[in-house]
C-alpha positions in Angstrom: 77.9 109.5 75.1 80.2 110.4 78.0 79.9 108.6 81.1 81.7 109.8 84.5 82.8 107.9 87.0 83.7 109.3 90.6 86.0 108.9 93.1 84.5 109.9 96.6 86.9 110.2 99.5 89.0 113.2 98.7 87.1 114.1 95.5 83.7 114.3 95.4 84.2 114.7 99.8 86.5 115.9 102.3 86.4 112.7 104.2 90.2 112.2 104.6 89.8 113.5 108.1 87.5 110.8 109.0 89.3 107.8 107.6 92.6 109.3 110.0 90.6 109.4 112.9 88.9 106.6 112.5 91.7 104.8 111.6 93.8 106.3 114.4 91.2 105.3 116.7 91.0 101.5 116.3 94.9 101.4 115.6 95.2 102.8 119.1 93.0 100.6 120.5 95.2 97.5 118.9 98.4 99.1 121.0 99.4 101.8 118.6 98.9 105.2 120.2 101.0 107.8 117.9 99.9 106.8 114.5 100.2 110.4 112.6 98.2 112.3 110.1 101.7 112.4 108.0 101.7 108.2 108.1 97.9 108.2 107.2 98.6 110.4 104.1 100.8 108.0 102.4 97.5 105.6 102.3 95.2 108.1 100.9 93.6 106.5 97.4 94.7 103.4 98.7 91.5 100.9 99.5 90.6 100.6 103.7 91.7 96.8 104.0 94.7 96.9 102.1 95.6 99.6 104.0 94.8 97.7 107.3 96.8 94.6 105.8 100.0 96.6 105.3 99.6 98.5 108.8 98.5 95.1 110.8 101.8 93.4 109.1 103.9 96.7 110.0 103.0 97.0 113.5 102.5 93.3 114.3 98.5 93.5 115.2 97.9 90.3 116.2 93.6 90.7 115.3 92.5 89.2 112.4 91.9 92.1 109.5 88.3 91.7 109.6 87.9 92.8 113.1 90.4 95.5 112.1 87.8 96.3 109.1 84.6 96.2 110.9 86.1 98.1 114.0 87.5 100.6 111.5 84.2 100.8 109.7 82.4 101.6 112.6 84.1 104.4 113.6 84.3 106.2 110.2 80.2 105.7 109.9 79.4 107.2 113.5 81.9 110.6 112.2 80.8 110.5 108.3 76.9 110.7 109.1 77.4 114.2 110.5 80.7 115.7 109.5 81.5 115.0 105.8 81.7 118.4 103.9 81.1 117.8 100.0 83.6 120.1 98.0 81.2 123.2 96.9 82.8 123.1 93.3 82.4 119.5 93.4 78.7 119.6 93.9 78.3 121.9 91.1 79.9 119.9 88.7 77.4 116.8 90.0 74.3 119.0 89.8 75.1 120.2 85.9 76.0 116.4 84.7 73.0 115.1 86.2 70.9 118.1 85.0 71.9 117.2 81.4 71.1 113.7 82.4 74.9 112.5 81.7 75.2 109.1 82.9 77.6 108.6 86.8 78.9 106.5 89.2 81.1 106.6 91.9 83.7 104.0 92.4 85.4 104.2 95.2 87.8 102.4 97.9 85.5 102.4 100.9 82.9 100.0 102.0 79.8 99.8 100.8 78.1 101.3 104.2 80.7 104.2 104.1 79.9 105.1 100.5 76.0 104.9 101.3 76.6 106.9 104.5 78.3 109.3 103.3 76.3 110.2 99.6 72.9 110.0 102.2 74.3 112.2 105.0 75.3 114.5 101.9 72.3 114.4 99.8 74.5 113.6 97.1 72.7 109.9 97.1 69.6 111.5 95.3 72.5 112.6 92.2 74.6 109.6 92.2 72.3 106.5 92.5 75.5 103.8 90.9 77.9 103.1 93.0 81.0 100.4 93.3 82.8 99.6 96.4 86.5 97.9 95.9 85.1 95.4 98.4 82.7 94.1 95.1 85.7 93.2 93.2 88.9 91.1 92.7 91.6 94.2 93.4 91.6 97.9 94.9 92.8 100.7 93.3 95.4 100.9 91.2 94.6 98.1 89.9 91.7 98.7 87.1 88.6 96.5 88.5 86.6 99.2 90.4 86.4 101.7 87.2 85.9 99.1 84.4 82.6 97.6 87.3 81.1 100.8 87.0 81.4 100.8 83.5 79.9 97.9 83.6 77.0 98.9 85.7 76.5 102.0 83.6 76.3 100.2 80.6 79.3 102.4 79.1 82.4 101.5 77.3 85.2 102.0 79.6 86.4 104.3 76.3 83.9 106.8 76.8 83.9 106.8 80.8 86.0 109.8 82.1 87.0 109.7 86.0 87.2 112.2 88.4 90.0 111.4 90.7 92.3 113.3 93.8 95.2 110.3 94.2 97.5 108.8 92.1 96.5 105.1 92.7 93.5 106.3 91.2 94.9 107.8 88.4 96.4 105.0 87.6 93.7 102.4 87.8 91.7 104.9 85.7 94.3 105.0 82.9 94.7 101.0 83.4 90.9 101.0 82.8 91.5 102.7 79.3 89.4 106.0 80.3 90.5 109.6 80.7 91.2 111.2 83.7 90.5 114.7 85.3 92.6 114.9 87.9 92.2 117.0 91.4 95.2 115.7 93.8 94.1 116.2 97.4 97.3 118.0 98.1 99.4 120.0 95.7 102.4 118.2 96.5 100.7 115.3 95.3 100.7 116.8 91.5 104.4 116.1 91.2 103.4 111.9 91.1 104.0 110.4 87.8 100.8 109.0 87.9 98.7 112.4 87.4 101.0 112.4 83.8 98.3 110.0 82.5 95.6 112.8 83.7 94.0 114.6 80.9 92.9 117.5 82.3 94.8 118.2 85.7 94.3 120.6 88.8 97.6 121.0 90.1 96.6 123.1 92.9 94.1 120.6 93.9 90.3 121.5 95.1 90.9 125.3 95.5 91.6 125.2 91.9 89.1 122.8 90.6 86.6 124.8 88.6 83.1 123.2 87.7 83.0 125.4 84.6 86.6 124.4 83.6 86.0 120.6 84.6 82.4 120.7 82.4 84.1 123.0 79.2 87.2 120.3 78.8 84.7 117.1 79.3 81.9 119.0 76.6 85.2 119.2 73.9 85.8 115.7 74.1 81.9 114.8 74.1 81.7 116.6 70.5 85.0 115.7 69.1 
């Protein structure tokens, strides 16, 4: 039996937007005023405090990161409660697994309050009851340890555990994991990473492309092969 296993920011929701201005918002408060939506992109799939630990290093923040995490976390809460659009093809896909009762999580790098927040404010929390934040284990994304926990949690094998994921660090922490990937990259020019190589099914044109009929035909072959 095949279990799937989520991403959520930039996969399952169009959060992106929240994490910049959130992030933009406490970075600016800390004395950096111009940080761009270009120098938040290179972040995106990347856990929220490792990305505060390489931007506190970079611009010499002299707060502790947890400040920097709980002032961060604030802000993205107060803006995903009310403004966190769930992908319409997405959302289909979710409804059809859970209506065949096929087993998911969603693993993802935000907080646990972020991931709540956002799955309640989308309803999506009634579909997608297991979830793992990379603040529950060891390492973030790349690294393996949030894909093989929901696993864990879903009493799968991380053979049979297919993840749905838009960034390569994701990609690769799903192939490190040993599971398949379907891969949605949150911006086309994102396909060209070596990472998505490891992708077995692959969207190159990113959500406008993704297809819940397409997604659910490819992951039906491999449950009856």
């Amino acid at each position: 039996m095949i279990s799937v296993i989520f991403d959520l920011d930039g996969t399952l929701v169009d959060s992106e937007p929240n994490y910049y201005e959130s992030g933009r918002r406490t970075l600016e408060r800390h004395g950096v005023p111009d940080f761009t939506w270009e120098q938040h992109s290179r972040f995106i799939g990347i856990g929220t405090r490792e990305t505060l630990e390489i931007l506190r290093d970079r611009y010499g923040i002299r707060a502790p990161v947890e400040r920097l995490l709980a002032e961060q976390n604030a802000a993205y809460l107060e803006l995903a409660r009310t403004r966190t659009e769930v992908f319409p093809q997405m959302r289909g896909f979710v409804e059809r697994l859970h209506g065949e009762g096929v087993a998911m999580a969603v693993a993802s790098g935000s907080s646990p309050a972020a991931i709540d927040a956002v799955l309640s404010g989308t309803g999506l929390d009634a579909l997608l009851t297991t979830t793992v934040s990379a603040e529950e284990v060891a390492r973030g994304k790349p690294a393996p340890d949030v894909f093989l926990e929901a696993a864990r949690r879903l009493g799968a094998e991380p053979a049979d555990c297919v993840v749905v994921e838009d960034a390569a660090p994701g990609a690769r922490a799903a192939h490190a994991a040993g599971m398949a990937c379907v891969a949605v990259p949150y911006t086309p020019d994102m396909a060209q990473d070596p990472a998505f190589a490891f992708a077995g099914l692959l969207f190159p044109g990113g959500q406008p492309q993704f297809s819940a009929d397409a997604a659910y035909d490819w992951l039906s072959a491999r449950r009856t092969a």
